[in-house]
C-alpha positions in Angstrom: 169.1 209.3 18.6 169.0 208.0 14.9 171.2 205.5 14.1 174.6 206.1 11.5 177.4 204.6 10.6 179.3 205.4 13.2 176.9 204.1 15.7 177.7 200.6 18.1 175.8 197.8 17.3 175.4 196.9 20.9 174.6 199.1 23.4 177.1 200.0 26.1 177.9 196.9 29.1 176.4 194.7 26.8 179.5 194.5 24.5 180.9 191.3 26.7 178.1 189.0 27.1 176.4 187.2 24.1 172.9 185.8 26.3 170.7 187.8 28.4 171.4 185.0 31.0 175.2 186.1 31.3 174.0 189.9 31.4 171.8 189.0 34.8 174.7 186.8 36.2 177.7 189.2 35.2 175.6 192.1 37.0 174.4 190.1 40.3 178.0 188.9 40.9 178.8 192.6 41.0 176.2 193.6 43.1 176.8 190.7 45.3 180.6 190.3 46.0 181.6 194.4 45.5 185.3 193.3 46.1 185.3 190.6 43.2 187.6 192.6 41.0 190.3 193.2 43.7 190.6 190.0 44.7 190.9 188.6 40.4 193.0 191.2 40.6 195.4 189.5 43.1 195.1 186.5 41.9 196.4 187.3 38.5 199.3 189.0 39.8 200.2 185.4 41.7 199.0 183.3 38.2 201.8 185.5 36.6 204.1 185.5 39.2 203.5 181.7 39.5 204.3 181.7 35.5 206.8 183.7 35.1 208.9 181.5 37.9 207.8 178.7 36.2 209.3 179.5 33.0 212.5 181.3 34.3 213.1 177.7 36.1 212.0 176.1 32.8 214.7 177.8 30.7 217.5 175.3 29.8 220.6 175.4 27.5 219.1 173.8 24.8 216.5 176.2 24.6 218.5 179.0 24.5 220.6 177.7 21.5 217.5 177.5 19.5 216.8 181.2 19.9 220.4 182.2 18.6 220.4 183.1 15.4 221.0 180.3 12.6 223.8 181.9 11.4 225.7 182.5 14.5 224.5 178.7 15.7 226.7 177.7 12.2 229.0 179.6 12.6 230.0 178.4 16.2 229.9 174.8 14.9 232.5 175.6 12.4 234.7 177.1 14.4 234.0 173.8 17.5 234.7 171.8 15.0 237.7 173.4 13.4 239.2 173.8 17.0 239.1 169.8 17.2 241.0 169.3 14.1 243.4 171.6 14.7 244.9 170.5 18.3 246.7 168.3 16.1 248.2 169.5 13.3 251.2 171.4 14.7 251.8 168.2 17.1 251.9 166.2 13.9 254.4 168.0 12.0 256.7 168.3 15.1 255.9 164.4 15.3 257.3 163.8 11.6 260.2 165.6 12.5 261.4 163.9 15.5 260.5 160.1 14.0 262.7 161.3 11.1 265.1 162.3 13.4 265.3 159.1 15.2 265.0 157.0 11.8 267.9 159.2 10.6 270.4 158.3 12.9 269.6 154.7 12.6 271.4 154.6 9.9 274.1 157.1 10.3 276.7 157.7 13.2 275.3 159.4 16.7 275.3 163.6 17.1 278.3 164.8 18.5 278.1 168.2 17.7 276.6 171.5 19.4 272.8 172.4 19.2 270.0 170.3 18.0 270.4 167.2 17.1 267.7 167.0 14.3 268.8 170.6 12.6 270.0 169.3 9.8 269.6 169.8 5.9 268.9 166.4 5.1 266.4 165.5 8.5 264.7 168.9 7.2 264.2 167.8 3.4 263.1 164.1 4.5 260.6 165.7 7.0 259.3 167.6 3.8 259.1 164.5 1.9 257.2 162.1 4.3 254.7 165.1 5.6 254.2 166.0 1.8 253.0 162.2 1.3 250.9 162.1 4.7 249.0 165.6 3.2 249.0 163.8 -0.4 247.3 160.7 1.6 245.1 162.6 3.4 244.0 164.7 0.4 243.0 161.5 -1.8 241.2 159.9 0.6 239.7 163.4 1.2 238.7 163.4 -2.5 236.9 160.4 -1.9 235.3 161.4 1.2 233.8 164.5 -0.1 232.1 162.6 -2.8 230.8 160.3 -0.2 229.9 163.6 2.1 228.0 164.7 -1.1 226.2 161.5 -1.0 225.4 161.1 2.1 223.6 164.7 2.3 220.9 163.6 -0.1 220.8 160.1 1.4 220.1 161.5 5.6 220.2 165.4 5.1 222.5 168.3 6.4 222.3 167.4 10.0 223.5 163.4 10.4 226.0 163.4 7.6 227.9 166.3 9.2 227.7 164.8 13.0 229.4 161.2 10.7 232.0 163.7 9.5 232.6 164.8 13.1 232.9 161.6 14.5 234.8 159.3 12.1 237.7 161.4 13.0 237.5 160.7 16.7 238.5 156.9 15.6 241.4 158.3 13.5 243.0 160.5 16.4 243.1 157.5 18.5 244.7 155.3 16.1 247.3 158.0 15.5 248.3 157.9 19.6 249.8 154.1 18.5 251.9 156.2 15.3 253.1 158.3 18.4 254.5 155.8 20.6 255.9 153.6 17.9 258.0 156.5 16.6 261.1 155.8 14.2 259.9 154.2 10.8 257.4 152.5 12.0 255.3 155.9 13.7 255.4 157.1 10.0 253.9 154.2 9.0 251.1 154.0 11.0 250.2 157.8 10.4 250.1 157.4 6.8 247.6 154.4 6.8 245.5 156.0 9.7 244.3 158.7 6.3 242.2 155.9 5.3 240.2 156.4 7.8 239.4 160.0 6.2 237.4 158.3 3.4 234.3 158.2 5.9 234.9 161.2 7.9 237.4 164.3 7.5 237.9 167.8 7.3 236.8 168.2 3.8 233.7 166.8 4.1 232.4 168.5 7.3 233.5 171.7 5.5 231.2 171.1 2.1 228.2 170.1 4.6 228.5 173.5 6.4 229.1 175.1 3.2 226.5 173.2 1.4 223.8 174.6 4.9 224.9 178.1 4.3 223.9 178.1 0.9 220.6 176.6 1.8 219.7 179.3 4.9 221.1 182.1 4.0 219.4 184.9 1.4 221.9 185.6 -1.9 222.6 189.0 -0.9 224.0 187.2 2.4 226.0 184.2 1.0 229.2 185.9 0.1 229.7 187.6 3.1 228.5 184.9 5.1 230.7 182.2 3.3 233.8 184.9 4.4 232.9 184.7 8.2 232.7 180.8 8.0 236.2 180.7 6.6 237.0 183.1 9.2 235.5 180.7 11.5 237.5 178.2 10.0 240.6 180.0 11.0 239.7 181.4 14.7 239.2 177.7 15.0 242.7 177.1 13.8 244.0 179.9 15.7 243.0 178.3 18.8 243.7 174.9 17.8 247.1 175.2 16.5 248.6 177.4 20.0 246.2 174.9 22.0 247.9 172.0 20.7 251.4 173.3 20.9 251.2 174.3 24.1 250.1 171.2 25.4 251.9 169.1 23.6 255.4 170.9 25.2 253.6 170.8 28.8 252.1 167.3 28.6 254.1 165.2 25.7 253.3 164.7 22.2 250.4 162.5 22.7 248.5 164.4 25.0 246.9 166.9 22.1 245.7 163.7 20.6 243.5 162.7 23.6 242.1 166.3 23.6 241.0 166.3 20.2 239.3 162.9 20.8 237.1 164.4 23.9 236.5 167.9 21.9 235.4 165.5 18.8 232.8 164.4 20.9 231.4 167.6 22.3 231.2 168.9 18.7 229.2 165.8 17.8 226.6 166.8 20.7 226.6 170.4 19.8 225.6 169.6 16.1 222.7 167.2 17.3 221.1 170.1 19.4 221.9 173.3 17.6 221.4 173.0 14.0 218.6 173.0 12.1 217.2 169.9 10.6 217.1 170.3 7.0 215.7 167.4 4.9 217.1 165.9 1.9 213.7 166.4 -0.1 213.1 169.7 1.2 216.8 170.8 0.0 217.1 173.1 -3.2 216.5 170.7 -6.3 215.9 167.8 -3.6 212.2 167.3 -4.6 213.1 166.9 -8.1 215.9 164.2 -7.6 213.8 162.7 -4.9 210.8 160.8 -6.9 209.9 160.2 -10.2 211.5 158.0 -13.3 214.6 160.0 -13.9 215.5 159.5 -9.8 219.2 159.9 -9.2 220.8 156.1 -8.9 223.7 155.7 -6.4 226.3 156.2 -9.2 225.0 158.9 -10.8 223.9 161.1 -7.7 227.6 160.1 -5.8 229.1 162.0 -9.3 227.0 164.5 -9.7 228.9 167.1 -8.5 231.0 166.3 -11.9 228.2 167.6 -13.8 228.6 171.3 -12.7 231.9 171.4 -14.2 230.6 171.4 -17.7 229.9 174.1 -20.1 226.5 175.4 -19.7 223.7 176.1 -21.7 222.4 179.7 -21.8 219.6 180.7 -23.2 219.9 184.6 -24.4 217.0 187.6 -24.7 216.9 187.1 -28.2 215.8 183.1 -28.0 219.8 182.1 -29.1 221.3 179.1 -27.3 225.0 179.9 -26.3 227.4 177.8 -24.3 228.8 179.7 -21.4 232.4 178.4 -19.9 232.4 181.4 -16.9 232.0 178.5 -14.7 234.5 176.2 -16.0 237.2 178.8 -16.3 236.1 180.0 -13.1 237.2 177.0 -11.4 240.2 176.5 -13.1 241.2 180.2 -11.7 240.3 178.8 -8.2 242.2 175.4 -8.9 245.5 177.4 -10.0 244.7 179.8 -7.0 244.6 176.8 -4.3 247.7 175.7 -6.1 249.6 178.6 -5.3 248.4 179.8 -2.1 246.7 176.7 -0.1 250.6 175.9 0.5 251.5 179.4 2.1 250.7 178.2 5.7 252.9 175.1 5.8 255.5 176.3 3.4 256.2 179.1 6.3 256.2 176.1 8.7 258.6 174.1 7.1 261.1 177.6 6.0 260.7 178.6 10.4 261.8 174.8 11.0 264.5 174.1 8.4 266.1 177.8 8.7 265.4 179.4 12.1 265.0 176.0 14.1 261.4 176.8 15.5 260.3 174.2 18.0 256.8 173.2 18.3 255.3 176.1 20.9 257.3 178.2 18.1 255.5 176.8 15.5 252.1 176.7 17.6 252.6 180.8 17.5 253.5 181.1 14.1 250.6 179.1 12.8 248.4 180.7 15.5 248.5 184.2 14.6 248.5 183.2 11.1 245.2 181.4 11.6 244.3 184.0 13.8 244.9 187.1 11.5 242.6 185.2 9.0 240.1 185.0 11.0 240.0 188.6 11.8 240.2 189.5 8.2 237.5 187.4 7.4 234.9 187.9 10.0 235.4 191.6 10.7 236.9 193.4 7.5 235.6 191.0 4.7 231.9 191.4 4.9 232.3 195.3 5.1 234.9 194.7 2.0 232.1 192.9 0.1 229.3 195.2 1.4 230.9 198.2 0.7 232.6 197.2 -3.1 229.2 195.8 -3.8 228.1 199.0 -3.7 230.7 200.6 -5.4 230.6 198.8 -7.8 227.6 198.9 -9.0 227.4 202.5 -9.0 229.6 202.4 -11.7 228.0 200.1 -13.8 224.8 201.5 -13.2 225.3 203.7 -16.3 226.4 201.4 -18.5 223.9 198.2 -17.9 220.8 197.3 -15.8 221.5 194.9 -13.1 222.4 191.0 -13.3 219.5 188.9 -12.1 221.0 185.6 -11.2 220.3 182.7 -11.3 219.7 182.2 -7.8 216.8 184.9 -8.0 215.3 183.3 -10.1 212.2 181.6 -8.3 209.0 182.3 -7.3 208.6 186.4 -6.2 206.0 184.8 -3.1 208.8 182.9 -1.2 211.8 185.0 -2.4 212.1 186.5 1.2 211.3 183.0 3.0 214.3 180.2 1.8 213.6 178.0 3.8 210.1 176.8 4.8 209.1 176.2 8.6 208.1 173.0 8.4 211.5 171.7 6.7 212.9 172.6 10.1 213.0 170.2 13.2 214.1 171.6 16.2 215.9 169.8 18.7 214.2 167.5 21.3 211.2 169.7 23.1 211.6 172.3 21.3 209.9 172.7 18.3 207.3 175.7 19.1 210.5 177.8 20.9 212.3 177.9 17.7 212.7 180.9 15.9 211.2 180.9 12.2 214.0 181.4 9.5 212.9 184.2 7.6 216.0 185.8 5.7 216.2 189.2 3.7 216.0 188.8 -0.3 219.0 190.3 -1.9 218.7 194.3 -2.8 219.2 196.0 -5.8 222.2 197.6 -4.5 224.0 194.6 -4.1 225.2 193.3 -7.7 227.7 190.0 -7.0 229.9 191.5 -10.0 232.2 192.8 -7.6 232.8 189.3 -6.0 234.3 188.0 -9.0 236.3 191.4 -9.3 237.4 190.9 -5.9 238.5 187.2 -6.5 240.8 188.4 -9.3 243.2 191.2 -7.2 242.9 188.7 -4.0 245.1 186.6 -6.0 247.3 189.8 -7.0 248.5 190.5 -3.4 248.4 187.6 -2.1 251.3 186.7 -5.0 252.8 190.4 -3.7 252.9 189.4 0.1 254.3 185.7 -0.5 257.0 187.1 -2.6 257.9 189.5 0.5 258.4 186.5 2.6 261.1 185.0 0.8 263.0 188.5 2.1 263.2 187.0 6.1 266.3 186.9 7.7 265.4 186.9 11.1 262.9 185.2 13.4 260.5 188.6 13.6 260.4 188.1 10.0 258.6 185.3 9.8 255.9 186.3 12.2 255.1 189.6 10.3 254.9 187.9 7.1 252.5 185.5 9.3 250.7 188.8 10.1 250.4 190.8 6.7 249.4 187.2 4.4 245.8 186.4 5.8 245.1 190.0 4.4 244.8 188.7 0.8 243.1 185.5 2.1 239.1 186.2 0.9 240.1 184.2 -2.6 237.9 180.8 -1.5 235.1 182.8 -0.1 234.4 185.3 -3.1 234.7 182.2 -5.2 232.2 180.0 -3.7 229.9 182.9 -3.8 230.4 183.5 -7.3 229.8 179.8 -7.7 226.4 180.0 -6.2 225.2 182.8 -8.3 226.6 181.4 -11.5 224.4 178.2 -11.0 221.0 177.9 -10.7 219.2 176.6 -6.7 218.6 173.2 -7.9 222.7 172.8 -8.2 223.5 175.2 -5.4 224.5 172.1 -3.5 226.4 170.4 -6.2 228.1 173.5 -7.6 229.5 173.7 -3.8 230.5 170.2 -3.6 232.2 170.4 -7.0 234.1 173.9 -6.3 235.2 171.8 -2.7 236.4 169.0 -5.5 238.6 171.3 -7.4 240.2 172.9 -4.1 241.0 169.8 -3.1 242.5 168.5 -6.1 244.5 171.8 -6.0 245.1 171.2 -2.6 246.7 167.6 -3.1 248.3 168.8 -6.3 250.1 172.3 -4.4 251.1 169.7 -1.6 252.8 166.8 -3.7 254.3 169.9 -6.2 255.8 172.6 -3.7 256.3 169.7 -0.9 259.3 168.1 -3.2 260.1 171.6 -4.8 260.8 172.9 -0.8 262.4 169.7 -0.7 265.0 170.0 -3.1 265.3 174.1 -3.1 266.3 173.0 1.0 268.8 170.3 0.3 270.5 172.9 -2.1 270.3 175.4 0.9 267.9 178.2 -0.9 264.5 177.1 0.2 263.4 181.0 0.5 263.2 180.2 -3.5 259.9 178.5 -3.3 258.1 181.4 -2.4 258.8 183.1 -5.4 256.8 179.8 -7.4 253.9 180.6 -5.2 253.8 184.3 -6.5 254.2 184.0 -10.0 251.4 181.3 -9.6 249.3 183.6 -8.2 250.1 185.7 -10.9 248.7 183.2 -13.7 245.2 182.5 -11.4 244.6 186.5 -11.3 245.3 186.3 -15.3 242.7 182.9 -16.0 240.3 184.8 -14.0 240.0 187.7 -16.1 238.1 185.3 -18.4 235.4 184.3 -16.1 232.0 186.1 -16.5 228.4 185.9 -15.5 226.2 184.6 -17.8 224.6 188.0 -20.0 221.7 190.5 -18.7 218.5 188.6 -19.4 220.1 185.0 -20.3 218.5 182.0 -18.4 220.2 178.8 -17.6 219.2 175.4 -19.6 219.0 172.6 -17.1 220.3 168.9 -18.9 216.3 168.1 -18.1 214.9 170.4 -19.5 216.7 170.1 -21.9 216.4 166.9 -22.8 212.4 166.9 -22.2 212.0 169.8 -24.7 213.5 167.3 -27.3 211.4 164.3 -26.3 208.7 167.0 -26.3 209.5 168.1 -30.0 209.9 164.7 -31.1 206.3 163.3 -30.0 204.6 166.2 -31.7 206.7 165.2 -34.7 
């Protein structure tokens, strides 16, 4: 037969051997031992049997955290590590309220009345007052600890600064237990210099980290609705923590949700050691080029560098025209008048169930439960499908007037557009290096235009004013637990915003744009605590503290109305970087 293309090259029962030698012994082991292929056979089945039982015995937990999905492996951090902070916080406040008590009547004649002892006006307002300077404490040294948070990510990466944040605050739970037995004056002493403790390790901190490994994992198209189920996570985590706490505070004594928080401080420590990814510092966006070189970051300038973000920004337009663009600096003054007005809602309803309906702490454990809890389910189940679906929407109807925004955040190499993070910036925990799953993540679609995040931002802040002008309405106890109910459903404001705030700047300042966003929430934060935590405080010693919620709405109202201002930088533009910049001058200048 001649010989075509589609003829084999080797003949038939030759294909397997490569020697004439292996032909002769292949065939006389055939010929010679007919039941050579049955009994392999067998054997092969027992090798894989052997294997398989081997491996099933092999499988550990540590193992099977690695082949969870990144996200879901953050996500479950956040809302461990939320749960710890939270066993706390409802025991504190009812804490505050009975040293008050006690320091109260120090100086004023015993009860001799009917009912509680400690339900009165002025216990009420000086419970406001002291909390409001504990939360003020806590915020400023906050404010320093997420500067040092953002430091200490590009000193030891994601991984080890967040297990520090974790674990500082074991030591500051145990030194509050001595605040809890001292009581009186004295107990409110001790609480308020346990905050500086915080400056190492705290809540706002461990939040930017997580934040700050979202943003670095997670595809653009994903970060918005992924930033909305970690907040949601945030709150599941309060959910749990506040009714946890409560509860076994009134079953076990006030200091007994301390020692809980200590032990769960712990496991969350372990469980951030073996089930996050190890992300460098140098293999961070940006990292490489603040790593080396004779412009590296000293200690001062990278510990402030967050700072930077916050000024104007130099675009550079189609047409070759360098413009200033303020849509991030107006942006976060929108968030910072935002936080002002609503960070306050959950303790403001606190404080209003305490002074006027004389919730205990289980009472209070409840109320701040299902308010956490309500969040949560807003944010992890409706959100995503809010942003998904108005993304969509949205651009729909701009798709006839303009071409889509490419932001800055696509803007980098088309080859690893679909790959953010690389495999070997990973290090799996200890054994497990060739189980892990590679992080491959889905580039953002055409169909998924982030102007709807900032549209979403703006009416967020609309009903949330709406609903915390309803609550000043309550007159009776069910009152305050629907208004508990129906506020979390106008809570996606910080969420949209830090996904805005990622888009608006470019990867190398993803992580500082985070970090400086954080900054501005927590100045809000401290400034909505101090400000509303002496309004509630006078507004209750006149006897109309329902009044205050009416400053939160119209608040609201002004944060909505800054925001209109905010925009993305124009179709086409590209972002300046103060490098760049400043090499295309020394550039221009040598050729001169």
């Amino acid at each position: 037969m001649a010989a075509d293309e589609t003829t084999p090259l080797l003949p038939n029962g030759t294909g397997t051997a490569t020697t004439s030698g292996n032909n002769v012994d292949t065939n006389n082991s055939q010929l010679s031992s007919p039941n050579t292929d049955s009994e392999n056979t067998t054997n092969n089945h027992h090798d894989v049997n052997n294997n398989n039982t081997k491996a099933k015995w092999t499988l550990n937990p540590l193992t099977l955290l690695t082949r969870v999905h990144v996200e879901t492996r953050i996500l479950l951090a956040a809302f461990l590590i939320t749960t710890s902070f939270s066993f706390t916080q409802v025991p504190i406040f009812y804490a505050f309220h009975l040293m008050e008590c006690d320091d109260f009547y120090t100086h004023h004649p015993p009860y001799t009345g009917l009912g509680d002892r400690c339900s009165r006006n002025e216990i009420a307002a000086g419970t406001a007052t002291d909390f409001s300077f504990l939360a003020m404490s806590t915020t400023i040294c906050g404010t320093v600890n997420l500067f040092f948070a953002g430091w200490l990510v590009k000193k030891i990466g994601l991984r080890l600064a967040l297990m520090a944040q974790v674990l500082v605050p074991a030591i500051r739970v145990l030194t509050q237990i001595l605040g809890v037995l001292a009581g009186g004056r004295s107990g409110i002493v001790i609480f308020q210099a346990t905050q500086l403790i915080t400056v190492l390790g705290g809540p706002v901190g461990y939040i930017l980290i997580i934040n700050i490994m979202v943003g670095e994992v997670v595809s653009p198209a994903r970060r918005t609705p992924v930033f909305g189920m970690l907040q949601g996570c945030f709150m599941l985590g309060q959910a749990v923590g506040y009714l946890t706490g409560g509860m076994i505070g009134d079953a076990w004594g006030i200091r007994r949700p301390f020692e809980v928080a200590f032990v769960a401080f712990l496991v969350s420590t372990a469980y951030v050691q073996l089930a996050l990814p190890y992300v460098s510092p140098e293999s961070m966006a940006g990292g490489g080029k603040k790593a080396g070189g004779p412009k590296a970051e000293g200690v001062a300038a990278g510990f402030f560098a967050p700072l930077r973000v916050l000024a104007p920004q130099r675009v550079r337009l189609r047409s070759g025209k360098v413009i200033k663009h303020l849509g991030v600096l107006v942006l976060c003054t929108g968030v910072f008048l935002g936080v002002l007005a609503t960070d306050f809602a959950a303790m403001l309803i606190q404080m209003y169930a305490t002074a006027v309906f004389e919730f205990r702490q289980s009472d209070n454990g409840w109320l701040m439960s299902e308010f956490a809890l309500m969040r949560a389910v807003f944010l992890i189940v409706l959100f995503p499908r809010i942003i998904s679906s108005g993304r969509k929407w949205y651009a729909k109807r701009q798709s006839k007037r303009q071409p889509r925004r490419e932001s800055m955040s696509d803007q980098r190499d088309p080859a690893t557009q679909g790959l953010l993070i690389q495999p070997d910036q990973l290090e799996a925990p200890m054994g497990t290096l060739a189980e892990e799953e590679p992080m491959v993540t889905q580039p953002p679609t055409e169909t998924e235009d982030t102007h709807f995040d900032l549209f979403f931002l703006r009416w967020s802040l609309v009903a949330d004013g709406l609903l915390t002008s309803c609550t000043a309405l309550a007159t009776k106890k069910w009152h305050i637990y629907l208004a508990a109910a129906m506020l979390p459903f106008a809570s996606g404001t910080a969420p949209a915003a830090k996904g805005v705030m990622t888009e608006m700047c470019s990867p190398e300042q993803r992580a500082d744009a985070l970090n400086a966003l954080t900054l501005v929430e927590n100045i809000g934060r401290l400034a909505t605590q101090g400000f509303f935590g002496f309004v509630f405080a006078a507004l209750a010693e006149a006897g109309k503290p329902h009044l205050t919620f009416y400053c939160n709405a119209i608040l609201a109202m002004i944060a909505a109305s800054v925001l209109i201002f905010s925009r993305f930088p124009p179709n086409g533009s590209e972002l300046i970087e103060a490098d760049d910049a400043e090499e295309h001058v020394n550039g221009s200048n040598s050729s001169e």
